[in-house]
BAPA-208921 format. One line per 5 residues: number of its first residue (from 1); for each residue x, y, z of C-alpha. Coordinates in nm, 3 decimals. Example, Ala and Ser with C-alpha at 12.3 -4.5 7.8 and 13.67 -1.06 7.14 Angstrom:
2
1 = 1.230,-0.450,0.780; 1.367,-0.106,0.714
***
This chain:
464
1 = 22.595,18.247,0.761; 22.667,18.057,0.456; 23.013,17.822,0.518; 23.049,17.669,0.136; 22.881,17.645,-0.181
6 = 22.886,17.326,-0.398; 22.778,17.244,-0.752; 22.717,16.906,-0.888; 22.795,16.810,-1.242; 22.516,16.534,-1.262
11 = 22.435,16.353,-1.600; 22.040,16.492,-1.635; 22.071,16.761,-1.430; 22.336,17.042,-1.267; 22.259,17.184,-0.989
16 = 22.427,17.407,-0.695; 22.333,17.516,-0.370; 22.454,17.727,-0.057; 22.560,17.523,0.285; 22.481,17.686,0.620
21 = 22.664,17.707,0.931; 22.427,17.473,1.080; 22.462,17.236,0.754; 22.143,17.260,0.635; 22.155,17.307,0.260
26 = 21.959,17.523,0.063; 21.901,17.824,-0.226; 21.943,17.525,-0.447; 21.949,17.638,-0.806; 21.886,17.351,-1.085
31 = 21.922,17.318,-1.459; 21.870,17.043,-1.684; 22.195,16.902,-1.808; 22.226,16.886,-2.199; 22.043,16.608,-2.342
36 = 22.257,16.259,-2.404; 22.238,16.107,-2.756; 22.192,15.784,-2.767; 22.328,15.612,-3.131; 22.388,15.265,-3.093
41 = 22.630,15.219,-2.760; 22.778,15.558,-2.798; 22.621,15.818,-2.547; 22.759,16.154,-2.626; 22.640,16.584,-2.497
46 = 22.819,16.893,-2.581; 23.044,16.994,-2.380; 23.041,17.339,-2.418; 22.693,17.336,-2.320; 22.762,17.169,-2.057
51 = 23.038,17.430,-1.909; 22.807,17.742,-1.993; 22.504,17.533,-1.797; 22.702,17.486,-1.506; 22.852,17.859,-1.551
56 = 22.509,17.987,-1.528; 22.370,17.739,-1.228; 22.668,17.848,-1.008; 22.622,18.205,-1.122; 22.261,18.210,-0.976
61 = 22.358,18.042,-0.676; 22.608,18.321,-0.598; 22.431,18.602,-0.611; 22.215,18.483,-0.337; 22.529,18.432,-0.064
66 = 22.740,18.739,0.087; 23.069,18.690,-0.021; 23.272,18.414,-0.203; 23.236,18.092,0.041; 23.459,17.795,-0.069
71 = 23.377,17.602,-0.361; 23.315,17.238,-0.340; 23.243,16.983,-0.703; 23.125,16.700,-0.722; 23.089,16.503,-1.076
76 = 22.966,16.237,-1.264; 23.251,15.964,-1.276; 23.386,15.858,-1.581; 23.263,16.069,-1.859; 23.515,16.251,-2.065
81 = 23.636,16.448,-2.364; 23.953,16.558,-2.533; 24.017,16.915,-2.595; 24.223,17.134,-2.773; 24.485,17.331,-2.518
86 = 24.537,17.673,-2.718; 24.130,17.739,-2.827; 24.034,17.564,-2.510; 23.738,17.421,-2.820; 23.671,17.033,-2.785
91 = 23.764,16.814,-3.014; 23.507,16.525,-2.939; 23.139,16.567,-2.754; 23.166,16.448,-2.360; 23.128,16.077,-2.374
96 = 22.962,15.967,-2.107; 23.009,15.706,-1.875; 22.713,15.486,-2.021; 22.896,15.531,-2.338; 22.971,15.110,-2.430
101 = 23.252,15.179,-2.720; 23.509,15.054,-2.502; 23.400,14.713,-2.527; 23.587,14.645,-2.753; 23.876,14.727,-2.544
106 = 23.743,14.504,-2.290; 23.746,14.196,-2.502; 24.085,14.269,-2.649; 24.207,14.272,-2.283; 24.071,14.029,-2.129
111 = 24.403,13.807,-2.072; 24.494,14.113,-1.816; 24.173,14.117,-1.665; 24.303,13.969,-1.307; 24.605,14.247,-1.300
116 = 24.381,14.512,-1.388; 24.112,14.418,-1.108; 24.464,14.394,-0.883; 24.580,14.705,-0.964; 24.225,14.933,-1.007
121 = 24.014,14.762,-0.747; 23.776,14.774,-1.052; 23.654,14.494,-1.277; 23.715,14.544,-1.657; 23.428,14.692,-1.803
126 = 23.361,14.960,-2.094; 23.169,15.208,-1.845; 23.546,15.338,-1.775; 23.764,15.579,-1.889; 24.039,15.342,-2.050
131 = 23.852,15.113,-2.241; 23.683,15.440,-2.433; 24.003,15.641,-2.465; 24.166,15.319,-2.614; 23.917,15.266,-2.889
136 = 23.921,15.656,-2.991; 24.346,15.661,-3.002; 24.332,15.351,-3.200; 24.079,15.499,-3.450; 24.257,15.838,-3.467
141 = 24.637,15.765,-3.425; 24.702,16.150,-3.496; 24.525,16.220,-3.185; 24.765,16.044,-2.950; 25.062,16.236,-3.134
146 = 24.871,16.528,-3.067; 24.845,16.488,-2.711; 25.202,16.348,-2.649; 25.333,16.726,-2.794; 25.059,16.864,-2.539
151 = 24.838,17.014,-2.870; 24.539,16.825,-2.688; 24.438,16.727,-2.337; 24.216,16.477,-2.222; 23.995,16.450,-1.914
156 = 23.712,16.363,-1.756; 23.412,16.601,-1.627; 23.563,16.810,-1.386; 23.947,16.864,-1.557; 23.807,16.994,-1.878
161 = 23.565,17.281,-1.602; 23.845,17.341,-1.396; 24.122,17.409,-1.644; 23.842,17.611,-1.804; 23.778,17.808,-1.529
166 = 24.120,17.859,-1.462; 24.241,18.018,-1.767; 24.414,17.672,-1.858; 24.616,17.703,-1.516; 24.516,17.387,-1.345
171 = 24.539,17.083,-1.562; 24.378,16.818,-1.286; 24.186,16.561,-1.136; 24.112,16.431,-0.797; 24.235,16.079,-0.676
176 = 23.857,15.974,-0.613; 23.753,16.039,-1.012; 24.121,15.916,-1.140; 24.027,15.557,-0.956; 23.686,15.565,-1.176
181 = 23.946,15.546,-1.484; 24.150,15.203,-1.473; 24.472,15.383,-1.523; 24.520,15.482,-1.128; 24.662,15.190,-0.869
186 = 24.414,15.282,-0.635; 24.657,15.169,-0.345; 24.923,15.388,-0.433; 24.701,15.673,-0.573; 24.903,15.748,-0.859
191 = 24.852,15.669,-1.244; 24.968,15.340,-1.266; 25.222,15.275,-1.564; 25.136,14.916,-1.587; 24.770,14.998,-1.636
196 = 24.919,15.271,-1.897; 25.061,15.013,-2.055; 24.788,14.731,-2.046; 24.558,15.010,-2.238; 24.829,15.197,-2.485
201 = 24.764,15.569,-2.353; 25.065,15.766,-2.278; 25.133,15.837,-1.865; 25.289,16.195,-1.935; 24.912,16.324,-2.111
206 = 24.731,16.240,-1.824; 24.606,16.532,-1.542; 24.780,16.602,-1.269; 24.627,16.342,-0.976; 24.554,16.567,-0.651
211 = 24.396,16.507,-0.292; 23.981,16.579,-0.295; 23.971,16.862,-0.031; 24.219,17.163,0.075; 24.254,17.225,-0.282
216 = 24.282,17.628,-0.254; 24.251,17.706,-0.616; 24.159,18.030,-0.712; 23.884,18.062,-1.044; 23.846,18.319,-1.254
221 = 23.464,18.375,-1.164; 23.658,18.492,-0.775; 23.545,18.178,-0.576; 23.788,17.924,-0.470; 23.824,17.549,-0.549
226 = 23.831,17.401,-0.205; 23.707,17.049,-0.245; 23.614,16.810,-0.590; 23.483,16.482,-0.553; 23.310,16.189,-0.787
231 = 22.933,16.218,-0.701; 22.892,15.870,-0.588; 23.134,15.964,-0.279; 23.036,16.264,-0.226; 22.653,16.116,-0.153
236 = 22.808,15.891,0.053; 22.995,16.104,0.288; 22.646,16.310,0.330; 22.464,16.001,0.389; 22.758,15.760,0.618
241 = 22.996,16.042,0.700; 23.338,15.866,0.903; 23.090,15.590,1.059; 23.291,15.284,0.940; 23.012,15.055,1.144
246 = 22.758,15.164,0.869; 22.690,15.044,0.561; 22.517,15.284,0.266; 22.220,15.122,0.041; 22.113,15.273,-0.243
251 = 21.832,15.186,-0.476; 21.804,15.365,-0.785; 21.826,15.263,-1.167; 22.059,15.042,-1.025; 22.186,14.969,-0.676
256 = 22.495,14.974,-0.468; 22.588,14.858,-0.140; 22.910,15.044,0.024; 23.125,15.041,0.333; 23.429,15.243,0.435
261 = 23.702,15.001,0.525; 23.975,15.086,0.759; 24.182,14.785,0.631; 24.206,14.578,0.348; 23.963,14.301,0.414
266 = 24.037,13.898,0.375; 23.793,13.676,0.222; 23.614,13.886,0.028; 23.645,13.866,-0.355; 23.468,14.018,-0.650
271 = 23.362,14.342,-0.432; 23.490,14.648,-0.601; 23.759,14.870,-0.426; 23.597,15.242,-0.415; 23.887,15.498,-0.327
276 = 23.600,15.715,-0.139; 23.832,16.076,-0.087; 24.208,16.160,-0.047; 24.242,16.436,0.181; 24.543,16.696,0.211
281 = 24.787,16.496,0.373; 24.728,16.198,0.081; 24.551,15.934,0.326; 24.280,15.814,0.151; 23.940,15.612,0.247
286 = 23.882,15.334,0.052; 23.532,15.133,0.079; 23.416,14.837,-0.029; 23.080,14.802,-0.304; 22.791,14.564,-0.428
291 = 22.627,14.628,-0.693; 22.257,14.529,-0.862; 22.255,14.640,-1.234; 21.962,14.798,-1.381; 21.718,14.698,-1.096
296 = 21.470,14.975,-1.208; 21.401,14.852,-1.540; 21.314,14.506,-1.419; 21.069,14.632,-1.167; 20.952,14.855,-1.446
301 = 20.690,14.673,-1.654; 20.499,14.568,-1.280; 20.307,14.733,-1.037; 20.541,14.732,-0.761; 20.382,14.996,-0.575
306 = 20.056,14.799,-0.507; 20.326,14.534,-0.358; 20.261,14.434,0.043; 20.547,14.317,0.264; 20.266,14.047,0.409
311 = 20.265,13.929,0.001; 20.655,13.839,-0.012; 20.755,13.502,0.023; 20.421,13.305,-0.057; 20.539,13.101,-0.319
316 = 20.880,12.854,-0.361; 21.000,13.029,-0.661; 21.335,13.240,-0.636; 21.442,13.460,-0.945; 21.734,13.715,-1.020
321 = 21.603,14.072,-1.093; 21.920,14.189,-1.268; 21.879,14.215,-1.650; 22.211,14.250,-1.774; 22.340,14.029,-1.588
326 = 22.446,14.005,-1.199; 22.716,14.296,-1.037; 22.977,14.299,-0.774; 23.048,14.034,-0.618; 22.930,13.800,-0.915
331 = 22.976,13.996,-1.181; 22.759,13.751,-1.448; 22.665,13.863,-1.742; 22.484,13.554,-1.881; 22.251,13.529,-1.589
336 = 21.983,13.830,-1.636; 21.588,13.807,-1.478; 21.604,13.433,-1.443; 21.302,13.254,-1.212; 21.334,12.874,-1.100
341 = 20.990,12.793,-1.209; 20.726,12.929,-1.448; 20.550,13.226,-1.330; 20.285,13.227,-1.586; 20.001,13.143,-1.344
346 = 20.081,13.406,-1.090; 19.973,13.783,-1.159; 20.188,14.092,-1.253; 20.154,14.200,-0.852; 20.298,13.841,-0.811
351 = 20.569,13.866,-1.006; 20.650,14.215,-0.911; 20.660,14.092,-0.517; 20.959,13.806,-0.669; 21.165,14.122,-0.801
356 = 21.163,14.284,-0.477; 21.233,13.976,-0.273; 21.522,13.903,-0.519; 21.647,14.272,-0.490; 21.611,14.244,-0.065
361 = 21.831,13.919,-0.127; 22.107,14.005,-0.326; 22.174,14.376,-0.058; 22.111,14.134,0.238; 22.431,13.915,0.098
366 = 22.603,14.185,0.008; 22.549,14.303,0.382; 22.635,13.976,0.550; 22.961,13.962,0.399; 23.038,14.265,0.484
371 = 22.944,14.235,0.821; 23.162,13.926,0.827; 23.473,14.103,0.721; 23.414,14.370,0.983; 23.139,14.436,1.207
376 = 22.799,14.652,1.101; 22.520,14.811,1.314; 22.387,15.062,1.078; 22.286,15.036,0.727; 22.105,15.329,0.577
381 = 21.890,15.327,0.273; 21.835,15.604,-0.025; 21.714,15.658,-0.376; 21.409,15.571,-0.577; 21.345,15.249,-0.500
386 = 21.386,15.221,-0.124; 21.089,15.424,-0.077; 20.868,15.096,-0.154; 20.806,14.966,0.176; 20.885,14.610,0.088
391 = 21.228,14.674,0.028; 21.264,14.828,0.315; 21.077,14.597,0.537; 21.211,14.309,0.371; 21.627,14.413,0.406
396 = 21.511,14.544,0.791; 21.374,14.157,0.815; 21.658,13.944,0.661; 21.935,14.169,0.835; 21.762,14.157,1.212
401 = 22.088,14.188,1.349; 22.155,14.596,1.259; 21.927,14.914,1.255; 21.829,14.979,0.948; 21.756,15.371,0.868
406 = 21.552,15.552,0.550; 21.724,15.862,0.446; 21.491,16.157,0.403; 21.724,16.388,0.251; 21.745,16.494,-0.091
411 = 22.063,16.602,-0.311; 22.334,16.412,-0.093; 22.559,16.448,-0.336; 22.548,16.844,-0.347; 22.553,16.851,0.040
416 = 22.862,16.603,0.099; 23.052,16.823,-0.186; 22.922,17.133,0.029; 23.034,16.931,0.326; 23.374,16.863,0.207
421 = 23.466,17.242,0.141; 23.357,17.366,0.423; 23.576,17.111,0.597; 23.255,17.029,0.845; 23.184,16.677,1.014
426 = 23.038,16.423,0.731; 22.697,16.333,0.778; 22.657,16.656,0.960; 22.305,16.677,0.892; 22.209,16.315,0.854
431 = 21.841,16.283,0.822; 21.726,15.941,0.874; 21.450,15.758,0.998; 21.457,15.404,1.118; 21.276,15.129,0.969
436 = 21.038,14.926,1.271; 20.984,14.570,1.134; 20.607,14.520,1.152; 20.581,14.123,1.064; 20.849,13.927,1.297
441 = 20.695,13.621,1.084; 20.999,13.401,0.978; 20.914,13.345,0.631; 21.092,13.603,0.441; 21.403,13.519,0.651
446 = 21.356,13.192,0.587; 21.257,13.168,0.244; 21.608,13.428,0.197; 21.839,13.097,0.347; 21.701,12.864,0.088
451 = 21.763,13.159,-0.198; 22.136,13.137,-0.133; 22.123,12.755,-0.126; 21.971,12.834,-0.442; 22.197,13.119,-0.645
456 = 22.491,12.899,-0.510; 22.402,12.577,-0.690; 22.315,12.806,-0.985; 22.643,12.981,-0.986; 22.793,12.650,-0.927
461 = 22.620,12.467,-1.225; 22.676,12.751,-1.472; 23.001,12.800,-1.374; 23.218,12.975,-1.654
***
């Protein structure tokens, strides 16, 4: 019996697919998203295309359930458009979230950096909302008139499909993509007026901020909005679920490292303050989150694959495999792939074996702070990346003290949207095998406690 379908709004592809009572996933249909132009730093699709792509996906996915099960979304965070109300016609393309126009923004702002971080949980960067909406009011003043009399609305991803697909009834957002804005006080779950403020955009044209799940909302194609989510939560409820004693890893183009925290942790600064979900009676689950920036394309140019775990940690050289620039909880732009000797003598297998101990180093960190500010015993890795069996040896090494688990299933951020509607336990159908260390030798370990001597006496020389 099928309990839920989901769709998710992904930036190459969109795909949907029908959950079971047993939650197993599956009649996944997939379409490729339309293609992102790339002109400089702004990243920009049609949005139109984008709707009717998505229209057709979930289409095709319905015809293969009995009945209308409950809807759940789950979107890319942070790309958006403005759109006019009576044609329902956009005015600009989707900008998406790699879109880098807003740093401008960013450097014209950076006096309230610390009270945006405060009041966000997020670090002031142009991958938001904000920093892009600022730069396009500035450069077309009549817009912001525009949308103050209500002639235009503005939203990301999922506002623009749902007040589409509700005849212009529902003019909203969930408190989980409003937090990926830097307009939302992401303790109070509400569009923040100082934040309003900070970037010049008007409170009052903003979308309505609602809880993730018991949503209810009818759509014109007969199913029923029950759940909408940002992706990046969604995959983590499908992956972690409500186990606050286990940490999520994933390796992809880049990486992040997150945690649901019960409370507001001490001691730990520079980690970025993820509002995860709000459900129906407004509590929300906010987690905590690392993050390695662009990982992939440093591994890129070597042959990683050919790597061995027994090849890690043969030489004294440490290095930083992050080339622009370290993430959360450093957050340094001017230190990219850096090594602390020459590497010309050693081969490209050599050099790719650094990268991946510098990668295992910077999630092990991440990890040990976290399991400082509250206690882990599970960390669980996905994506790309954490298929190479150095990475995952190497984190199961350097963190001896939890289980560390390989997730084996595929579109987890279709099945924790599917989840979420269907109102069925996260992590339901957690597949996950565990990682057996198969070298007890102390060197990586080892060779992991002088790297943090290290990056500390780098941070602390370069300090800004």
């Amino acid at each position: 019996m099928i309990t839920a379908i989901a769709l998710d709004l992904g930036s190459t592809s969109v795909k949907a697919g029908l959950l079971r009572r047993d939650g197993a996933l599956g009649d996944i249909v997939s379409a490729a998203a339309p293609e992102v132009a790339v002109d400089g730093g702004r990243c920009e699709s049609d949005a139109l295309a984008y709707a009717h792509i998505a229209e057709q996906v979930l289409a095709a996915c319905l015809s293969q359930a009995n009945g209308m099960p409950p809807l759940g979304l789950c979107s890319q965070r942070s790309s958006f458009l403005i759109w006019e109300k009576a044609s329902g016609q956009p005015l600009t393309p989707l900008i998406s979230w790699q879109d880098t126009r807003g740093a401008t923004s960013c450097e014209a702002l950076r006096s309230a950096e610390r009270t945006i971080r405060d009041l966000s949980g997020l670090r002031l960067t142009p991958y938001y909302f904000a920093p892009k909406l600022r730069v396009l009011l500035l450069e077309h003043p009549q817009w912001r008139a525009r949308l103050e009399r209500g002639e235009l609305l503005v939203g990301t991803l999922d506002t623009f499909l749902i007040w589409r697909w509700t005849g212009g009834g529902q003019y909203l957002t969930d408190a989980s993509m409003a937090a990926r804005t830097l307009l939302m006080d992401v303790r109070q779950q509400q569009w923040s007026p100082a934040l309003c403020e900070i970037f010049d955009i008007p409170l009052a044209v903003l979308p309505q901020i609602r809880p993730s799940v018991g949503l209810a909302i009818p759509l014109k194609n007969g199913l029923a909005l029950q759940a909408s989510v940002g992706d990046q939560s969604a995959a983590f409820f499908a992956s972690v679920g409500s186990d606050s004693r286990a940490a999520l890893v994933n390796l992809g183009t880049g990486g992040f490292v997150m945690r649901d925290m019960m409370h507001e942790p001490n001691g730990l600064e520079g980690y970025l303050r993820t509002l995860l979900y709000q459900d129906n009676a407004a509590q929300a689950r906010i987690a905590l989150e690392g993050t390695l920036n662009s990982i992939a394309v440093a591994l890129a140019p070597y042959p990683v694959a050919e790597c061995r775990t027994e090849d890690m940690a043969l030489t004294d050289i440490f290095c930083l495999a992050e080339p622009s620039g370290l993430g959360a909880p450093y957050f340094r732009n001017d230190l990219g792939i850096l090594f602390s000797d020459s590497v010309e003598h050693l081969s490209p297998q050599q050099i790719g074996s650094l990268l991946l101990e510098a990668i295992v180093f910077r999630v092990a960190r991440i990890l040990e702070g976290f399991h400082c500010a509250a206690p882990l015993e599970r960390v669980y890795l996905s994506g790309g990346l954490s298929e190479l069996v150095c990475l995952q040896q190497g984190i199961a090494q350097c963190m001896p003290a939890l289980r560390v688990y390989r997730l084996q299933q595929r579109d987890s951020s279709l099945l924790g949207a599917a989840l979420l509607a269907a109102g069925m336990p996260l992590a339901a159908r957690r597949d996950a095998e565990q990682i057996i260390v198969a070298d007890r030798a102390p060197r990586l370990p080892e060779k992991y406690r002088r790297w943090k001597d290290w990056l500390d006496a780098l941070l602390a020389s370069q300090a800004r």
